[in-house]
C-alpha positions as CSV (number, residue, x, y, z in Angstrom):
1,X,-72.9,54.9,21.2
2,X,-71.6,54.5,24.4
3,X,-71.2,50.7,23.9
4,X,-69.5,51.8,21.0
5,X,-67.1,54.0,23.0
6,X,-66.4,51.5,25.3
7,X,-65.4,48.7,22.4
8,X,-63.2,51.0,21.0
9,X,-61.5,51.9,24.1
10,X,-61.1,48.2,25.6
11,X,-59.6,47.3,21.7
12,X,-57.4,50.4,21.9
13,X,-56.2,49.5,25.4
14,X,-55.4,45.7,23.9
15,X,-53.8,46.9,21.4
16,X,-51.4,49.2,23.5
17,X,-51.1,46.5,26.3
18,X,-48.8,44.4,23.7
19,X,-46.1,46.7,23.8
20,X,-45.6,45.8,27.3
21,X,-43.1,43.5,26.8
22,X,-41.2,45.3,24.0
23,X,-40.6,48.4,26.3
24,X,-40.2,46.2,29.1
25,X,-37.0,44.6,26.6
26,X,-35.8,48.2,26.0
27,X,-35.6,49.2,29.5
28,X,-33.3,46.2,30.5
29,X,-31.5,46.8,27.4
30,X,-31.0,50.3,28.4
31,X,-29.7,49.1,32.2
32,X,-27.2,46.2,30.8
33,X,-25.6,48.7,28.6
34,X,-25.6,51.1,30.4
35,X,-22.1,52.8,31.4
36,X,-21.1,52.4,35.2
37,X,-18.5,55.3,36.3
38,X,-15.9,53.5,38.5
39,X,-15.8,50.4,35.5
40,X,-12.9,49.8,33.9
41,X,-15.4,48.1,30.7
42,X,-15.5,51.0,28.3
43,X,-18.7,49.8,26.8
44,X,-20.4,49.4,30.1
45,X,-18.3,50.1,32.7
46,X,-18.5,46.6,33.8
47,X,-15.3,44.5,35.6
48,X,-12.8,43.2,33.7
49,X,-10.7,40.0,33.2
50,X,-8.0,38.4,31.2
51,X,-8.9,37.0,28.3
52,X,-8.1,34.1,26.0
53,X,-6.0,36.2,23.6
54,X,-2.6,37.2,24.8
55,X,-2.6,41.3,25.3
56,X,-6.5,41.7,25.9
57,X,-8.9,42.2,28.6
58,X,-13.0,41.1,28.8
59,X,-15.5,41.9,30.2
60,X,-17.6,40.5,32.9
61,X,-20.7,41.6,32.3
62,X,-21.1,42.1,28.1
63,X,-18.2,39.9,27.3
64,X,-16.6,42.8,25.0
65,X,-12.8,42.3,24.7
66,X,-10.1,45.6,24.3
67,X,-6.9,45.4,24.5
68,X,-4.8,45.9,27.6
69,X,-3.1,49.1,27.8
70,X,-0.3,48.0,30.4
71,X,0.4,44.2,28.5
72,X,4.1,44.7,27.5
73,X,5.0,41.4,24.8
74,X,7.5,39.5,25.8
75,X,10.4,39.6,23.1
76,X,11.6,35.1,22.7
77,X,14.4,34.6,20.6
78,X,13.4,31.1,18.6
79,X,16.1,29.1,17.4
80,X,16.5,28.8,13.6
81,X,16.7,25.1,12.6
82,X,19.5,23.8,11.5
83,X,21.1,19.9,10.6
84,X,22.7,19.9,14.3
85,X,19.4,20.8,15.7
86,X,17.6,18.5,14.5
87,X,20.5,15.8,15.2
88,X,20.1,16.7,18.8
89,X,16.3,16.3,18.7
90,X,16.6,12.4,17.1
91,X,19.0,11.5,20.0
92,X,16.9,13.2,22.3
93,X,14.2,10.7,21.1
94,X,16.2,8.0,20.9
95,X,17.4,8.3,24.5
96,X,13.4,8.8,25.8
97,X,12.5,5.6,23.5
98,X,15.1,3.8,25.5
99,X,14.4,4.7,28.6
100,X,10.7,3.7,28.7
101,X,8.1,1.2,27.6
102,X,9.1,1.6,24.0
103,X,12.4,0.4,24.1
104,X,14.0,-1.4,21.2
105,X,11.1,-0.3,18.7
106,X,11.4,2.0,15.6
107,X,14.9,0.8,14.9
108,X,16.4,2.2,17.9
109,X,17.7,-1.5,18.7
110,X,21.1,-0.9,16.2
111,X,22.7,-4.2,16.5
112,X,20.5,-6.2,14.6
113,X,21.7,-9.7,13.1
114,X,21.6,-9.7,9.3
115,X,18.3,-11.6,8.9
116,X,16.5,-8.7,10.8
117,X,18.3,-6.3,8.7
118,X,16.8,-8.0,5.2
119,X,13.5,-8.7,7.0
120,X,13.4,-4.9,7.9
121,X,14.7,-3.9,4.2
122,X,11.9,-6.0,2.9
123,X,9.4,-4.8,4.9
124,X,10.2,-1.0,4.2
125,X,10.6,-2.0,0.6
126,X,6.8,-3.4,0.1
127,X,6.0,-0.7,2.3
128,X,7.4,2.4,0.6
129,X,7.1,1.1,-3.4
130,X,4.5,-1.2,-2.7
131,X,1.5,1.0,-2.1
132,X,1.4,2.8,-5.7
133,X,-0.2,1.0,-8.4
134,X,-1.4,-2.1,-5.9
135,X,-5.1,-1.0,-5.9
136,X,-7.8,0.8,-6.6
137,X,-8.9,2.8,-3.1
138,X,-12.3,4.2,-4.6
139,X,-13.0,0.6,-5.6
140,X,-12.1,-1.3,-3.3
141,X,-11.8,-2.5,-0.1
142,X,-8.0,-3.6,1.2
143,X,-4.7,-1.9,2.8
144,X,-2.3,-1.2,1.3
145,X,0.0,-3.9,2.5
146,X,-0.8,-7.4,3.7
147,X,1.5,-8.3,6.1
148,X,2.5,-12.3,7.1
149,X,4.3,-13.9,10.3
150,X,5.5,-17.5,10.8
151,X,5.7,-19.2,13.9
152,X,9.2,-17.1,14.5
153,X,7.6,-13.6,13.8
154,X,9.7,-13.5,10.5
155,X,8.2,-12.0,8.0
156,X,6.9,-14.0,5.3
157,X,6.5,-12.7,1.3
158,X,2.8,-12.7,0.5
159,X,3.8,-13.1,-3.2
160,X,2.2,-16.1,-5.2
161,X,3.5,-15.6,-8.6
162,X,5.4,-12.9,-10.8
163,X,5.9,-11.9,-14.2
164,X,8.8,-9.6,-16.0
165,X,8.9,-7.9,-19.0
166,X,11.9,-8.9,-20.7
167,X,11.6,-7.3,-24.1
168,X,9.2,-4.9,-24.8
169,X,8.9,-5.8,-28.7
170,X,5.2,-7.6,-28.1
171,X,3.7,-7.7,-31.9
172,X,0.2,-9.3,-30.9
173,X,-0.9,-12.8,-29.9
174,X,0.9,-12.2,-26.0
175,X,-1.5,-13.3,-23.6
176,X,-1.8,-13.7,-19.5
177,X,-3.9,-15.9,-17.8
178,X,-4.7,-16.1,-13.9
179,X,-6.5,-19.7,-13.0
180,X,-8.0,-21.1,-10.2
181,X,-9.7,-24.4,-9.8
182,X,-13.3,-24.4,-9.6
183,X,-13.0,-20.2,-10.0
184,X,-12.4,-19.9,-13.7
185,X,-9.5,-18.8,-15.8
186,X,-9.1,-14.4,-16.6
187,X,-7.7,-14.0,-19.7
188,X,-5.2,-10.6,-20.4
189,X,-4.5,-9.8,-24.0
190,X,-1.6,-7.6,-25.5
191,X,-3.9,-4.8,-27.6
192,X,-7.3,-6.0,-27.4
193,X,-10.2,-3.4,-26.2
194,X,-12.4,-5.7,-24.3
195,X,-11.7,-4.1,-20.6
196,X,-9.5,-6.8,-20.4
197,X,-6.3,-5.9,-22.6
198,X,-3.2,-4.3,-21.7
199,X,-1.0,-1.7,-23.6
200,X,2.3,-1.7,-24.4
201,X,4.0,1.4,-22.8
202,X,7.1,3.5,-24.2
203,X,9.2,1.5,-22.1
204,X,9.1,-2.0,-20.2
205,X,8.6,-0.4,-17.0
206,X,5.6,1.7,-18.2
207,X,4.5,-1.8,-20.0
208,X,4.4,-3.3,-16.7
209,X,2.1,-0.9,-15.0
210,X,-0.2,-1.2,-17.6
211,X,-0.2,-5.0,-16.9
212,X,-0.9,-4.4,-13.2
213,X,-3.4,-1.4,-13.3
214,X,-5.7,-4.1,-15.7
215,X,-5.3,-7.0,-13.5
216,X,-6.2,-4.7,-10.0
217,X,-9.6,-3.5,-12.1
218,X,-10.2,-6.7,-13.2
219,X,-9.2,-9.5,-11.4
220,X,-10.6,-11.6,-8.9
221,X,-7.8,-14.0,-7.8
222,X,-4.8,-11.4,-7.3
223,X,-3.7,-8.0,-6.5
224,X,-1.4,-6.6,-8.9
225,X,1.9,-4.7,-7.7
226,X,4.3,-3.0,-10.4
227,X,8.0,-2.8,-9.7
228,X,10.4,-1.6,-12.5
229,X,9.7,-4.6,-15.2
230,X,8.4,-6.8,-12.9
231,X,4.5,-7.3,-11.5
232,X,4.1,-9.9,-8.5
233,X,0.7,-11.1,-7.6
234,X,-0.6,-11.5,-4.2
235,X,-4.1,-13.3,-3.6
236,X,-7.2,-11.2,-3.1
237,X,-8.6,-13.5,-0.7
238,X,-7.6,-15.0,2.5
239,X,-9.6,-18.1,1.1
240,X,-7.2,-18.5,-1.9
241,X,-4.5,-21.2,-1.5
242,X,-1.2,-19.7,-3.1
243,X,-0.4,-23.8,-4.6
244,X,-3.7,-23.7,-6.5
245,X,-3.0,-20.1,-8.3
246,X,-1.8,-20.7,-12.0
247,X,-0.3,-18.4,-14.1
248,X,0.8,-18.9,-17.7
249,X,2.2,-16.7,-20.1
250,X,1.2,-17.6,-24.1
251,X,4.3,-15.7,-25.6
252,X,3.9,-16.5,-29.7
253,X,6.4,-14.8,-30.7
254,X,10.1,-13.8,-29.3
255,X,10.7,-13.7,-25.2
256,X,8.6,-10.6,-24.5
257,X,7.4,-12.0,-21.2
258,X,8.2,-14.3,-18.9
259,X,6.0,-15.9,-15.6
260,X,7.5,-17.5,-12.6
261,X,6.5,-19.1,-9.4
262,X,8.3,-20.0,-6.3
263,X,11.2,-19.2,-7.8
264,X,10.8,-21.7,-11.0
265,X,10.4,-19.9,-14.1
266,X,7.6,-21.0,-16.4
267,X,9.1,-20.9,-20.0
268,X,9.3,-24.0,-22.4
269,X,11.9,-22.3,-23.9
270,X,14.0,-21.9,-20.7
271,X,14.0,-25.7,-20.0
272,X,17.3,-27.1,-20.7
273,X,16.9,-30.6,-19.3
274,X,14.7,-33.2,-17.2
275,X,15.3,-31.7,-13.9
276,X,13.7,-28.2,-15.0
277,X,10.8,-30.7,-16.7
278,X,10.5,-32.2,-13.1
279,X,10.4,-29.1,-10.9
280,X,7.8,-27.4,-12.6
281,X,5.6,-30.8,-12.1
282,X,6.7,-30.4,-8.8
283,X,5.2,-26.9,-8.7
284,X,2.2,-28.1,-10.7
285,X,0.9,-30.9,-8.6
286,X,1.7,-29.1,-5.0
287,X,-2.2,-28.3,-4.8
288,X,-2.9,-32.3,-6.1
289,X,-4.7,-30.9,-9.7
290,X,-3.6,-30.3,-13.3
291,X,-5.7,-27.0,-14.4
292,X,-5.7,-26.5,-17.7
293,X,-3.2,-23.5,-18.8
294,X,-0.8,-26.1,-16.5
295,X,-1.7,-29.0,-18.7
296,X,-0.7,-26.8,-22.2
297,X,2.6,-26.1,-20.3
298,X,3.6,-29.5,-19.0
299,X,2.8,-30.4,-22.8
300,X,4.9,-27.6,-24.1
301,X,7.5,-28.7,-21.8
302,X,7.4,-32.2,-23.5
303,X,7.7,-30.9,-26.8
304,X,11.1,-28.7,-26.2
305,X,12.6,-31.9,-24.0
306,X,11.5,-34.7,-26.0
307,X,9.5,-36.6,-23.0
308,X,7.1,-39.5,-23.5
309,X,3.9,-39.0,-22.2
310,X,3.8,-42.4,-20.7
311,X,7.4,-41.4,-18.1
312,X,5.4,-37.9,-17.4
313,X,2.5,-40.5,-16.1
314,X,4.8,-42.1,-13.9
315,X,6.1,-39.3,-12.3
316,X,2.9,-37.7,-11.4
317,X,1.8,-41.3,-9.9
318,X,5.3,-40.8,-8.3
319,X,4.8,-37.4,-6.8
320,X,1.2,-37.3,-6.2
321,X,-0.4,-40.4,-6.7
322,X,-3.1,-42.2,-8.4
323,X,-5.5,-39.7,-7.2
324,X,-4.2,-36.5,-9.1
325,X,-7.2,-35.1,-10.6
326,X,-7.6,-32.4,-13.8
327,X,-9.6,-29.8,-14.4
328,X,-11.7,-30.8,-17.6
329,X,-11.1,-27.9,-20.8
330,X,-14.7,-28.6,-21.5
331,X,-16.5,-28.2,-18.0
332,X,-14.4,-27.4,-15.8
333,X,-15.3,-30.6,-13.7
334,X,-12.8,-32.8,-12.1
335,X,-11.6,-35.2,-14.2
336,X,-10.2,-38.7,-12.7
337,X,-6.7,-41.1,-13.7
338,X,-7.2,-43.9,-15.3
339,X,-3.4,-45.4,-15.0
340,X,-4.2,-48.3,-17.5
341,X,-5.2,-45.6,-20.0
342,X,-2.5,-43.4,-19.3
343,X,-4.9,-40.2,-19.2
344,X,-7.7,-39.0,-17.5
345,X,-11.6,-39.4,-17.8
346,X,-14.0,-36.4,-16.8
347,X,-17.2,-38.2,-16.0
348,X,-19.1,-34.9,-16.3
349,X,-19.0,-34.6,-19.8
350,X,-17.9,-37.9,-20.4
351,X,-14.4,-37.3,-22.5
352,X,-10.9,-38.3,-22.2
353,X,-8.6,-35.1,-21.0
């Protein structure tokens, strides 16, 4: 029995022993919070300081904030805005610019010659208008402006090619194709529901961002940007030569659409003589090869002027010499001129081009 006692007593006195430390707690609890007379804390009677806040006072010792009975707000008067106000502030700004490391930057420079001035208009034009309906940000991965120098810091279009929307009375057949050598050709169709087809809007200009919102989703040669009736193309990759992009317009029916590039517009039915004939060969054999949406229009071109075949030979031996290549229709291989044939042999496939 008595070892019993004793058990129970050592298990009792265990047992007590571990509220030690919670009384222990509770008596410093009881002495931080405890109110000092003299303090000025009314918590705890603890020393106060400013604090953070404007009109309040904190404690020292518990950190509890009350506001300061003797803080008198000062009464500002702010000025309202107005158009003068703000006038001030820009030549304020101006004058600072000026006066430091910034000089002549942000326009402050005013006496500009009239290049600058276009170069300037140009560049705020792509960069204002140019950024809505150029790409896809979710999907992909460019800025929203690519932006060129020459050797003279002008600044240099990044455009490659452009269509416009002349009429917009497309009945079907209207089609848009984007080629690159050795890459392919990406067909665009008026009304077709392949991923690939474009709709014709209430209006050209709405027609036109339809055109551009495909070709950004879809393409990859160009980026697309919308502007009024007309979409320019710049090239998706650094890679990309601009010479070597084609783009052809198969318009059936009336002029619904028409494609240009460097400045040369690509139309059969625009063509009024041998010098338009010659400048879009010019344009054609820049990158030294004849793809094959360039081949259909050189040929279409022939038809409306009433060219021989065997002159159109001699002046791409003229311009570009015997080694002119063309992309083969069948697979896409180079294909090679044969000057006493008067056409060109893809030894790929082994067929005349």
């Amino acid at each position: 029995m008595i070892g019993k006692a004793f058990i129970e007593k050592a298990s009792f006195s265990n047992h007590m022993a571990g509220f030690g430390g919670l009384r222990k707690g509770r008596r410093d609890a009881v002495e931080n919070l405890s109110y000092n007379e003299g303090g000025e804390c009314p918590r705890c009677g603890g020393e106060a300081e400013n604090s953070s806040m404007a009109g309040y006072l904190r404690c020292v010792t518990c950190s509890h904030e009350w506001a300061d009975p003797d803080y008198v707000e000062e009464q500002t008067k702010s000025d309202i805005p107005t158009y003068h106000r703000d006038a001030e502030l820009i030549d304020q700004f101006k004058k600072d610019v000026e006066s430091g490391g910034l000089a002549n930057v942000l326009g402050v420079e005013s006496n500009l010659s009239e290049q600058q001035e276009a170069s300037l208009g140009r560049l705020e034009d792509k960069w204002m208008s140019g950024m809505q309906g150029r790409f896809n940000t979710a999907t992909e991965e460019r800025k929203p402006l690519m932006i060129m120098f020459d050797d003279e810091d002008n600044i240099v279009s990044t455009e490659v090619a452009a269509l416009t929307i002349v009429s917009n009375g497309f009945d079907g057949g209207e089609e848009i194709r984007l080629e690159y050598p050795t890459k392919g050709t990406e067909f665009y169709s008026y009304n077709v529901n392949d991923g690939m087809g474009w709709k014709k809007g209430a209006n050209a200009e709405e027609t036109a961002r339809s055109i551009a919102n495909v070709i950004n989703n879809k393409s990859n040669l160009v980026f697309a940007n919308s502007k009024g009736t007309r979409v320019s193309f710049e090239l998706r990759n650094e890679s990309l030569r601009p010479e070597s992009l084609v783009l052809f317009v198969d318009d059936p029916g009336g002029t619904d659409i028409v494609a240009e590039k460097n400045g040369v517009i690509l139309d059969a039915r625009n063509a009024s003589d041998f010098e338009d004939y010659r400048n879009v060969v010019e344009m054609v054999l820049e990158d030294g090869i004849i793809s094959p949406s360039e081949d259909q229009l050189l040929w279409s071109l022939r038809q409306e002027l009433g060219i021989d075949d065997a002159y159109y030979i001699q002046m791409v031996i003229e311009m570009c010499g015997e080694n002119t290549l063309k992309e083969c229709t069948s697979c896409s291989a180079m294909a090679e001129l044969y000057v006493e044939y008067g056409t060109w042999y893809c030894h790929s496939c082994e067929e005349w081009c």
